[in-house]
N, C-alpha and C positions, 0 to 999 in steps of 0.2 A: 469510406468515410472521409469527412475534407472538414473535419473540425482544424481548427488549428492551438493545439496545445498550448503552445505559448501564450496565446491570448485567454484559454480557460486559465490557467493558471495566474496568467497576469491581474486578474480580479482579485487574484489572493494574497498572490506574494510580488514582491518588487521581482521584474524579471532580470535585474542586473545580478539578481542574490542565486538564482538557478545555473548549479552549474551541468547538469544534466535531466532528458526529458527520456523518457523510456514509455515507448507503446505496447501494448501486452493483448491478445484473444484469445480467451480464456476458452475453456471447452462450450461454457453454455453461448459462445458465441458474441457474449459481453466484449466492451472494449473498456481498457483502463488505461490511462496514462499514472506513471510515478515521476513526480521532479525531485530531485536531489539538490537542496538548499546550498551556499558555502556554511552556514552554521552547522550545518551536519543532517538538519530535518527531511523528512523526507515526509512529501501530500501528495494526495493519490486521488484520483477524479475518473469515476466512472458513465458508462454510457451503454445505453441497456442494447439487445440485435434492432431493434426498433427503433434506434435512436433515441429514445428517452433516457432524460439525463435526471441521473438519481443529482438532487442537489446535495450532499454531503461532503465537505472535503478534509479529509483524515489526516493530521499531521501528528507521525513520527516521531518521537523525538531520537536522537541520535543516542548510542550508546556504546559502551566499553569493554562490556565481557559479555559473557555467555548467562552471566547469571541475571545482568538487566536485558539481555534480549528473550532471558525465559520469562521473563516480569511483564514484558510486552505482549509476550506471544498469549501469555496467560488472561489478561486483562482485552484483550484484542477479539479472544474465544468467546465474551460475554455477549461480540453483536455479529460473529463474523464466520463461518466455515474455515475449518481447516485449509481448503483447498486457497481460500481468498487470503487467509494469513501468510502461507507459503507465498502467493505472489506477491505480496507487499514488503514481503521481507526479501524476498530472493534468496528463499530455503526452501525445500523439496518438503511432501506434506507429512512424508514419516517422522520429518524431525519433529514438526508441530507436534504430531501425534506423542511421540515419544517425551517432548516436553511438557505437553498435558499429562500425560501418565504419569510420570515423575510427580505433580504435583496432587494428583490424587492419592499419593501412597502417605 
């Protein structure tokens, strides 16, 4: 792929405010990038094995403890697969799992 991230991204955020761009291939073959904001946020911009680019761009907001990134993970499960939250978040999928669970009981 020869996308160049910085420039997806640059559409959305000022690219002086990125302080990190992180490329991801996911099993089904999808490509994502994540940028991590200096505010804390973190947008994520995917692109399907075919190169088609889903136009959506997911921003994160940044958080404190465990109990607002279970808040996230929760609200994130309304459009998103476990396996896609794990990567957005840079947690393993058990945990998603196990933070949905918790909030079912």
């Amino acid at each position: 792929m020869s996308e160049n991230w910085l420039q997806v991204f640059n559409n959305a955020i000022n690219p002086n405010n990125i302080i990190s761009i992180k490329q991801c291939i996911k099993k089904t073959g999808e490509i994502f990038a994540k940028a991590t904001t200096k505010d804390g946020k973190t947008l994520i911009k995917s692109l399907s094995p075919l190169d088609v680019e889903k136009n959506m761009l997911i921003e994160i907001p940044s958080y404190a403890s465990k109990l607002e990134r279970n808040k996230i993970i929760q609200e994130l499960s309304k459009n998103f697969t476990q396996d896609d939250i794990a990567d957005m978040l840079d947690i393993s999928q058990s945990t998603v799992s196990n933070v949905l669970k918790s909030f079912k009981k």
